[in-house]
C-alpha positions as CSV (number, residue, x, y, z in Angstrom):
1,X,136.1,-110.9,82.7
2,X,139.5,-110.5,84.3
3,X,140.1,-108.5,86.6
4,X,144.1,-109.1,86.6
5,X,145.9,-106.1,86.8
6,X,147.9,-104.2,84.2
7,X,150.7,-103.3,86.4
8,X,152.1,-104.1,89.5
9,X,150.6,-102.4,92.8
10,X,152.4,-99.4,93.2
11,X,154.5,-99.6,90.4
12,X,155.2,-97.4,87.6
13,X,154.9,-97.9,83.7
14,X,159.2,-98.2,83.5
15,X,159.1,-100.9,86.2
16,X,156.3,-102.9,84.3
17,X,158.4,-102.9,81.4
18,X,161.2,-104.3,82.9
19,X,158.6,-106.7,84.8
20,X,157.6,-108.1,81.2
21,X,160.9,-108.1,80.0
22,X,162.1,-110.2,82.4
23,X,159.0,-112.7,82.4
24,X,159.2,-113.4,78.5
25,X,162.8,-113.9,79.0
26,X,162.7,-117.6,79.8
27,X,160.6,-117.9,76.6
28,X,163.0,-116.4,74.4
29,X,165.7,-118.5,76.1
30,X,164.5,-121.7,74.7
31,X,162.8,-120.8,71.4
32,X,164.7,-120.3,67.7
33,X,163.8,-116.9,66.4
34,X,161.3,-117.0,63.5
35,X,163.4,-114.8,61.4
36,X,166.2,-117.5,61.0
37,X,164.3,-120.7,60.0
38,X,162.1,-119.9,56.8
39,X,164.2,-120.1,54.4
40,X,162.2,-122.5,52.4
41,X,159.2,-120.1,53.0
42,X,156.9,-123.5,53.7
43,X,156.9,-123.4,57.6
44,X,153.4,-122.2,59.2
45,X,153.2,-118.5,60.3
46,X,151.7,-118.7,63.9
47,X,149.6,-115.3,64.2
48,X,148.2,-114.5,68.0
49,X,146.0,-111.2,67.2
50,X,145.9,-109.2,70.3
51,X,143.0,-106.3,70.3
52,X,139.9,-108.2,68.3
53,X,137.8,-104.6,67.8
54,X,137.7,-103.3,64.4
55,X,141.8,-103.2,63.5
56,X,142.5,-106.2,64.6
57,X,139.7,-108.3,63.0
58,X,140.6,-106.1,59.8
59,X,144.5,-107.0,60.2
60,X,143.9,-110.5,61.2
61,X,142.0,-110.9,57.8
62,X,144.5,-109.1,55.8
63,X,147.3,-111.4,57.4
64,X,145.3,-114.2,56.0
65,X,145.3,-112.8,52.5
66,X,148.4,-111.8,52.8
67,X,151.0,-115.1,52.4
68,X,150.4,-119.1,52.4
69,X,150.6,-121.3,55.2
70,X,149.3,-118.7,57.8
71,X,147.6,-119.9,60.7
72,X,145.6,-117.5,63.5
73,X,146.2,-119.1,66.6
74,X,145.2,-117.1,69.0
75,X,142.9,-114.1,70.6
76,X,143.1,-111.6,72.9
77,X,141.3,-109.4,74.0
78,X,140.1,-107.4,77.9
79,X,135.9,-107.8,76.6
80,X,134.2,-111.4,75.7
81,X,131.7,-109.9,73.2
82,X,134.8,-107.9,70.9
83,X,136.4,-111.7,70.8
84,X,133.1,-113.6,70.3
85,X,132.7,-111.1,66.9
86,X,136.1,-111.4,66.1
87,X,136.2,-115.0,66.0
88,X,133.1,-115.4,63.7
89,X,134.5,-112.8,61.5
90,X,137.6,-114.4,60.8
91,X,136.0,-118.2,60.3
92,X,134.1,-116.6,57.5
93,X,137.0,-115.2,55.9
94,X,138.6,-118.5,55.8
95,X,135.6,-119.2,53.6
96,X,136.5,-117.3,50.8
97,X,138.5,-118.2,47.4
98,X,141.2,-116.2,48.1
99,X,141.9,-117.7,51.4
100,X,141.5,-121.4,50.5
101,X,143.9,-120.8,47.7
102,X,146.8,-120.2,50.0
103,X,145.9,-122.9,52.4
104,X,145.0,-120.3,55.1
105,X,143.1,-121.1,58.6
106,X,141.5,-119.6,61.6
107,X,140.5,-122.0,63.7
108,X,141.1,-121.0,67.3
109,X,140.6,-123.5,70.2
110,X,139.0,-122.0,73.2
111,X,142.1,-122.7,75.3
112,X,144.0,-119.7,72.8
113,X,141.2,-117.3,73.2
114,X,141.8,-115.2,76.6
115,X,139.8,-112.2,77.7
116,X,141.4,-109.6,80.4
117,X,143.9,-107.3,80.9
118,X,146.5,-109.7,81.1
119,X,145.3,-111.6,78.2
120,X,148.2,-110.3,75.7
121,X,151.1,-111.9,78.0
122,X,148.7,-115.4,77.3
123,X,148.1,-114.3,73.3
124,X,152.4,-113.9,73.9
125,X,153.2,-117.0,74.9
126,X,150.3,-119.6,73.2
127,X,152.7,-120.5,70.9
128,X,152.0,-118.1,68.3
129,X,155.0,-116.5,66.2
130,X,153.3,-113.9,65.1
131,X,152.1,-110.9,67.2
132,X,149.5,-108.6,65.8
133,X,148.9,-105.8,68.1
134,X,146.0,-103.6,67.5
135,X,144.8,-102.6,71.0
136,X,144.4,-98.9,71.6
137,X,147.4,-97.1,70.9
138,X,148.0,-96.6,74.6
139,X,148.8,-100.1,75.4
140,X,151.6,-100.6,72.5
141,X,154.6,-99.7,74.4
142,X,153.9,-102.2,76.8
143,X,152.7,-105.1,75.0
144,X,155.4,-104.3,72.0
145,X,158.2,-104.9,75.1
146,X,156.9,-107.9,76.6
147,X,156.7,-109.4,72.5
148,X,160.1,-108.7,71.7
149,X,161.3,-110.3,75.4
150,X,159.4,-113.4,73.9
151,X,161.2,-113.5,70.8
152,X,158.3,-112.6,68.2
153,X,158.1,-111.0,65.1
154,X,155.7,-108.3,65.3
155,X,153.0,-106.6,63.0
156,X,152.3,-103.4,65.4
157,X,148.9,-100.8,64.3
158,X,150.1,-97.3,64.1
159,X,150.7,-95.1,65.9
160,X,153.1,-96.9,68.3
161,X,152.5,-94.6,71.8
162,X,150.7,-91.6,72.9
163,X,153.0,-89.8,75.3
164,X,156.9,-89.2,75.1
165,X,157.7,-91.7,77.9
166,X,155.8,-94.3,75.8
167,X,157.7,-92.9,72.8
168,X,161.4,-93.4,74.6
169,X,160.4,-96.8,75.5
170,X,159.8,-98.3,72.3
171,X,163.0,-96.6,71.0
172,X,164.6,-99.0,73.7
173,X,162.1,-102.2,72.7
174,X,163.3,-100.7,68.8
175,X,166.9,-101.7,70.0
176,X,166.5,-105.1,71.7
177,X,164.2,-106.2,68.3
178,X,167.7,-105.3,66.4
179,X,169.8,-107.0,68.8
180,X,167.5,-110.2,68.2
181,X,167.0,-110.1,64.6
182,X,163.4,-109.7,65.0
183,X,161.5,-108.8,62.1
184,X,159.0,-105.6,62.8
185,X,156.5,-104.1,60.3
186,X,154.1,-101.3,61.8
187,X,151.0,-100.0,60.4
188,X,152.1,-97.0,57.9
189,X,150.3,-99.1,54.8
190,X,151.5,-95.8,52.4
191,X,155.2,-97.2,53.1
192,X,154.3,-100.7,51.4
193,X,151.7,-98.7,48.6
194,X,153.3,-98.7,45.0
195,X,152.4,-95.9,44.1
196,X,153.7,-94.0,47.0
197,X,156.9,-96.0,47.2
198,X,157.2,-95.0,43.0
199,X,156.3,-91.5,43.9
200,X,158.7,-90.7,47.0
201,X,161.4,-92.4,44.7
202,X,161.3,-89.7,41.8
203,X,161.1,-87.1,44.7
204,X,164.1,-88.6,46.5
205,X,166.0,-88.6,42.7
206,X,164.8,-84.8,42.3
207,X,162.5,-84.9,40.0
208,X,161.2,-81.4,41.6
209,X,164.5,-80.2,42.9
210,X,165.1,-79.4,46.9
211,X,162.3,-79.6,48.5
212,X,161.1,-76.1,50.1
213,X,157.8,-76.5,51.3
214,X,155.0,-78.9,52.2
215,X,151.7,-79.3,53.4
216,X,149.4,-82.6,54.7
217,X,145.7,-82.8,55.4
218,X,143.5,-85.3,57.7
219,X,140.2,-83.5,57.4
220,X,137.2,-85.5,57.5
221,X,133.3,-85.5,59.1
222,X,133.1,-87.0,63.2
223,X,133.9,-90.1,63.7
224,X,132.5,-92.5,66.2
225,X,131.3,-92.3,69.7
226,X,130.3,-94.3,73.0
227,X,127.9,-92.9,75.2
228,X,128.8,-94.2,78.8
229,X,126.4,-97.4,79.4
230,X,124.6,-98.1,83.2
231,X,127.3,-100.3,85.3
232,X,130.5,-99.6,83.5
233,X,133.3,-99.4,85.3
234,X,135.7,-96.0,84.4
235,X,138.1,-97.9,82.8
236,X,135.6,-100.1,80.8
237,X,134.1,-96.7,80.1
238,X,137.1,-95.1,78.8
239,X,138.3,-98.6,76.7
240,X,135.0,-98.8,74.6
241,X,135.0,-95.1,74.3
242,X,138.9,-95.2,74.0
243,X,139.0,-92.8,70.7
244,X,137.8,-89.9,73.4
245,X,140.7,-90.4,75.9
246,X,144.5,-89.0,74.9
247,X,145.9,-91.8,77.4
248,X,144.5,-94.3,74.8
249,X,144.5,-92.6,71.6
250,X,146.3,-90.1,71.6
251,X,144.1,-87.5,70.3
252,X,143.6,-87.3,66.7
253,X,146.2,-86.0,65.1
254,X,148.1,-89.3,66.4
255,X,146.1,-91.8,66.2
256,X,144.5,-90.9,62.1
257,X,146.7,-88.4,60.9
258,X,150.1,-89.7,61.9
259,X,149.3,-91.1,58.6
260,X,150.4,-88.3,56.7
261,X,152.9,-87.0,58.8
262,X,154.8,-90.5,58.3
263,X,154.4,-89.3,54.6
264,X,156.1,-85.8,55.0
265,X,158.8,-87.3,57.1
266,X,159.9,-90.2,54.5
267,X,159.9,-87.3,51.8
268,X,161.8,-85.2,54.1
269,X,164.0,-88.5,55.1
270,X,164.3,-86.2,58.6
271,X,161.5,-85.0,61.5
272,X,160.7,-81.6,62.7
273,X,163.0,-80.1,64.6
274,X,160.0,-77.7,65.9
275,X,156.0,-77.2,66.3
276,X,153.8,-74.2,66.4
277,X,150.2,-75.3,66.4
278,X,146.6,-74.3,67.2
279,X,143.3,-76.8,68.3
280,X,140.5,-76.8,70.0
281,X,136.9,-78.0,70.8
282,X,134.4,-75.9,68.8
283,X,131.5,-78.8,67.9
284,X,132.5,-82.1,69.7
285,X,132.0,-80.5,73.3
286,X,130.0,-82.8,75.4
287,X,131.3,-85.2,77.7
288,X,130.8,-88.1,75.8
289,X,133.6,-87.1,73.7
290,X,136.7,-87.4,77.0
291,X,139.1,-84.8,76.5
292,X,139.9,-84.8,72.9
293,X,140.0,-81.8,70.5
294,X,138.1,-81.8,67.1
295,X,140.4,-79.3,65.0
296,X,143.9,-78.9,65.1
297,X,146.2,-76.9,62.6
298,X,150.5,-76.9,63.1
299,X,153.4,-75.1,61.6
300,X,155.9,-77.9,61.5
301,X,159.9,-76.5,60.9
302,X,161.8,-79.1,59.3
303,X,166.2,-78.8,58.7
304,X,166.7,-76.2,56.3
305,X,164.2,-74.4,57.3
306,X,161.4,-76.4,55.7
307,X,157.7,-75.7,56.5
308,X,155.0,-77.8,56.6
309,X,151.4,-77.0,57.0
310,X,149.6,-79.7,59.2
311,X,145.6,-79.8,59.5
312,X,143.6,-82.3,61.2
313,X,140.0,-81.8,61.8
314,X,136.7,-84.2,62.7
315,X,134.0,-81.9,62.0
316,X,130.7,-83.0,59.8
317,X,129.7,-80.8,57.2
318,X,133.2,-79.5,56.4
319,X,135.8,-79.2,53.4
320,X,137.4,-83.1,53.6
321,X,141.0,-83.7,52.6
322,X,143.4,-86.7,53.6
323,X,146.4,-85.6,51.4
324,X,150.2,-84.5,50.7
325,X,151.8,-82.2,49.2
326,X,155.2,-80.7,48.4
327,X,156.6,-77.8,46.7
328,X,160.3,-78.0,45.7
329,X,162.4,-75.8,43.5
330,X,161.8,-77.0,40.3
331,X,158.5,-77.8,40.3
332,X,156.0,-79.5,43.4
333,X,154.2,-83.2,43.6
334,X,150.3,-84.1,45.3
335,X,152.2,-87.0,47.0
336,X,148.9,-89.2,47.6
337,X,147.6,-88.5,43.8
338,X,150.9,-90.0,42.3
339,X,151.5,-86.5,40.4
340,X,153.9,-84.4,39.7
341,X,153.9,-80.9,37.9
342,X,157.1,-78.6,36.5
343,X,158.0,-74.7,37.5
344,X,155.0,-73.7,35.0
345,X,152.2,-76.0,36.7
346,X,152.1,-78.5,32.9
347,X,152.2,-82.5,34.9
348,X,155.4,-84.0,33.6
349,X,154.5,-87.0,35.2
350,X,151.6,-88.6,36.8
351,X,151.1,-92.4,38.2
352,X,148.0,-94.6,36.3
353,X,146.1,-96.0,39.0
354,X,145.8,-99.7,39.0
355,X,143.1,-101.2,40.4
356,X,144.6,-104.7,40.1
357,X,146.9,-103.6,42.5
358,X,147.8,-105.3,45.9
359,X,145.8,-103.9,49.0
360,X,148.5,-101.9,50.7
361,X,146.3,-103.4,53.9
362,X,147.3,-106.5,52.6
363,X,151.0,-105.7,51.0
364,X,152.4,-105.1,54.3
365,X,152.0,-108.3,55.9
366,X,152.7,-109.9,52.9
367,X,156.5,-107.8,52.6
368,X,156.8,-108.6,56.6
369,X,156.3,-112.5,56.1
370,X,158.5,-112.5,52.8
371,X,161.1,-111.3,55.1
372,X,160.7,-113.2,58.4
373,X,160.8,-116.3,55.2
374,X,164.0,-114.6,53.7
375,X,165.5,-113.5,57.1
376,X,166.3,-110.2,55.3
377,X,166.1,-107.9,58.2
378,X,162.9,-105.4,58.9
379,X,162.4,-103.2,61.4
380,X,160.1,-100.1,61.3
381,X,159.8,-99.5,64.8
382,X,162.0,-96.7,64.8
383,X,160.5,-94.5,61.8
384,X,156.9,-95.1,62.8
385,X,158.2,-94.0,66.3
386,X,159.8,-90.9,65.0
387,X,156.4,-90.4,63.0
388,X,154.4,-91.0,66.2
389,X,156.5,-88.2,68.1
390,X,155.9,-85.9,65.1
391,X,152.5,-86.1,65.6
392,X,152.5,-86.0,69.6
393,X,154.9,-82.9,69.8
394,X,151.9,-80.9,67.5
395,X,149.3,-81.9,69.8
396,X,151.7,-80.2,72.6
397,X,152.0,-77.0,71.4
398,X,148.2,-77.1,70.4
399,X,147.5,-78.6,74.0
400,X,149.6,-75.6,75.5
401,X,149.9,-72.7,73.2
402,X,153.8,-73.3,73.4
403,X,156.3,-73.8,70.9
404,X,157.5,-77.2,71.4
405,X,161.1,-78.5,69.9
406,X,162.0,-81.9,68.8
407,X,164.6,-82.2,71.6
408,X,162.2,-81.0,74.1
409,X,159.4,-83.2,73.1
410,X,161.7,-86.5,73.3
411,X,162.4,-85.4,76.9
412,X,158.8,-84.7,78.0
413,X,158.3,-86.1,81.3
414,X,154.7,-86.5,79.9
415,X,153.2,-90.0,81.4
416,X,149.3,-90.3,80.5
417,X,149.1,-94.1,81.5
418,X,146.8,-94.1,84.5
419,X,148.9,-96.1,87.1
420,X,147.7,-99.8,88.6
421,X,144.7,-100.5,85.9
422,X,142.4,-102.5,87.3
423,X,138.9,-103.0,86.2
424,X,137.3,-101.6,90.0
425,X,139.9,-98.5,89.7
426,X,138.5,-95.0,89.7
427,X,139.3,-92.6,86.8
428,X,139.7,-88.4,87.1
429,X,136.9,-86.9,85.1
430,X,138.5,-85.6,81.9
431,X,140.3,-82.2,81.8
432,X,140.2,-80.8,78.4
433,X,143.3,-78.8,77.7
434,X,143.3,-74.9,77.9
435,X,145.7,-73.6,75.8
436,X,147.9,-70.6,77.0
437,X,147.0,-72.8,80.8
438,X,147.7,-76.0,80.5
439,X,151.4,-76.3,81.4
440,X,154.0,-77.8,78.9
441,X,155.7,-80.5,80.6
């Protein structure tokens, strides 16, 4: 395992960044950017997957449903046993029909698997050109800077940071993708789902008016956990348990139910411009589970003084819901059931489900390599980044007990990155929040 470190010795998350920039630069200096050479859509799509747990192994297989002439040439990943699994998963998914049919391979020579924390600079620059990143969210600002230096197109997991300074960072990585004419698809599969896309469409063309009011659920049982093993190091620790650790995840309302909130926003076609919100730890309350909470509920204020109820919860034995909602002024629309009802309640419309459909899972990489092919531009850093924020700026005020803005969460001086990773480091024991104590910053 290696024990490189994630950042320099002393040095701060802002200074890293410009430390990858600068190192992919002489990469992107002599390469041609994907973007503008498939226009014949024939040339082989180079995919380096960096994070092998369960995303990544799930994304690197969708990629390889997803388009013909693919190619995964690379892994990454800071534990041997997570790339070991993900290896053998993906050479039996070359084995099916679907994946033969489009020509689709997997095989990855040892010399373009690397393990450590430095591993997604190698997974960067093996010659692969495209970047799947699907570490813990905590790591995406950094590893989506030092791709675009390199000059790769980029499928990034949701959500894309777990802190503000994370957030303002990929705004600035949003801007140098643009400037290249990198191609960027992120991990908000409802945006690439047909029945949403059809859905949001009859909303955007007022099908139920001006929209008042709203509502989105991510309510399901507990979800996994990692007791701490006998030798691991803190920050092993806190990476296999890394759903625990706000740092990594971001708690989760960012990490799960971002989801919906990207939904409210694209209806919306705006953010919050403020957050009330409530949370806490009532069953999840050992210390296996880091400093997370298990309930949250937030009174989002959109322009116009549109509300939006917010409720996330990981609690077994509850009332589940992962849905949307909105109520305009001529009638209101369950966004994820494809249905829409007039003033009186009678549907006026409602979506069949098709089960012949394309995986959304699948759809997205298959609408990012039609573009990289086309070199019609895509870029969703920015609206994913916007979404992530929405979702950070509610766990704020739930964190706190403070009403937090849009302009004040953008400027948080909020840094959760521990500085100098390094597998021997030592990590604080986790501080759950207090609200009405823990200070907004």
């Amino acid at each position: 395992m290696s024990r490189n470190r994630l950042t320099p010795r002393g040095g701060s998350r802002r200074e890293f960044l410009k430390t990858a920039a600068a190192a992919s630069g002489a990469v992107a200096a002599n390469m041609t950017l994907l973007g503008n050479v498939h226009a014949d859509g024939m040339d082989d799509i180079k995919v380096g997957l960096i994070g092998c747990g369960g995303r990544g192994k799930g994304a690197a297989a969708n990629v390889l449903n997803a388009a013909p002439h693919v190619k995964i040439v690379a892994l990454g990943d800071v534990f041997q046993d997570r790339l070991d699994d993900c290896r053998k998963t993906l050479v039996k998914e070359t084995e099916k029909d679907r994946v033969r049919e489009l020509g689709n391979s997997a095989e990855v020579p040892d010399s373009n698997c690397f393990i450590g924390l430095d591993a997604f600079d190698k997974v960067i620059n093996s010659g692969a050109n495209y970047i799947i990143l699907a570490t813990p969210p905590g790591f995406r600002p950094i590893h989506l800077a030092a791709a675009v230096a390199a000059g790769k197109n980029i499928f990034a997991e949701k959500p894309v940071a777990t802190d503000a300074t994370g957030i303002r960072n990929v705004l600035a990585t949003y801007e140098k993708a643009k400037e290249k004419n990198l191609h960027i698809a992120v991990g908000t599969q409802r945006r690439h789902q047909a029945g949403y896309i059809e859905t949001i469409k009859r909303l955007h063309d007022g099908d139920i008016g001006k929209v008042v009011a709203g509502r989105c659920y991510w309510n399901q049982g507990a979800l996994w956990v990692h007791p701490r093993e006998p030798g691991q190091t803190d920050l092993e620790y806190h990476i296999r348990n890394w759903y625990q650790f706000p740092w990594l995840c971001g708690d989760h309302i960012v990490e799960q139910h971002v989801h919906n909130l990207d939904v409210i926003n694209w209806v919306l076609n705006a953010h919050p411009v403020r957050a009330v919100a409530m949370g806490g730890r009532q069953v999840r309350t050992g210390p296996d589970y880091g400093q997370i909470f298990d309930h949250f509920a937030v009174d989002y204020e959109y322009p116009d003084g549109v509300h939006v109820l917010s409720m996330a919860r990981q609690i077994p034995n509850c009332e589940n819901s992962v849905s949307e909602a909105v109520q305009g002024t001529k009638g209101s629309c369950q966004v994820n059931g494809y249905k829409i009802t007039d003033e009186k309640g009678e549907t006026n419309w409602k979506r069949a489900r098709n089960e012949k459909e394309v995986d959304p899972y699948v759809q997205e990489h298959t609408d990012l390599i039609e573009c990289i092919r086309a070199g019609k531009p895509i870029n969703e850093l920015k609206t994913v980044a916007e979404s992530t924020l929405t979702a950070i700026m509610g766990r704020m005020s739930a964190y706190t007990g403070k009403a937090v803005t849009w302009d004040k969460a953008i400027k948080s001086k909020e840094d959760l990155m521990p500085k100098d990773l390094a597998w021997n480091m030592s990590l604080a024991d986790p501080q759950v929040a207090i609200p009405g104590k823990t200070p907004l910053v």
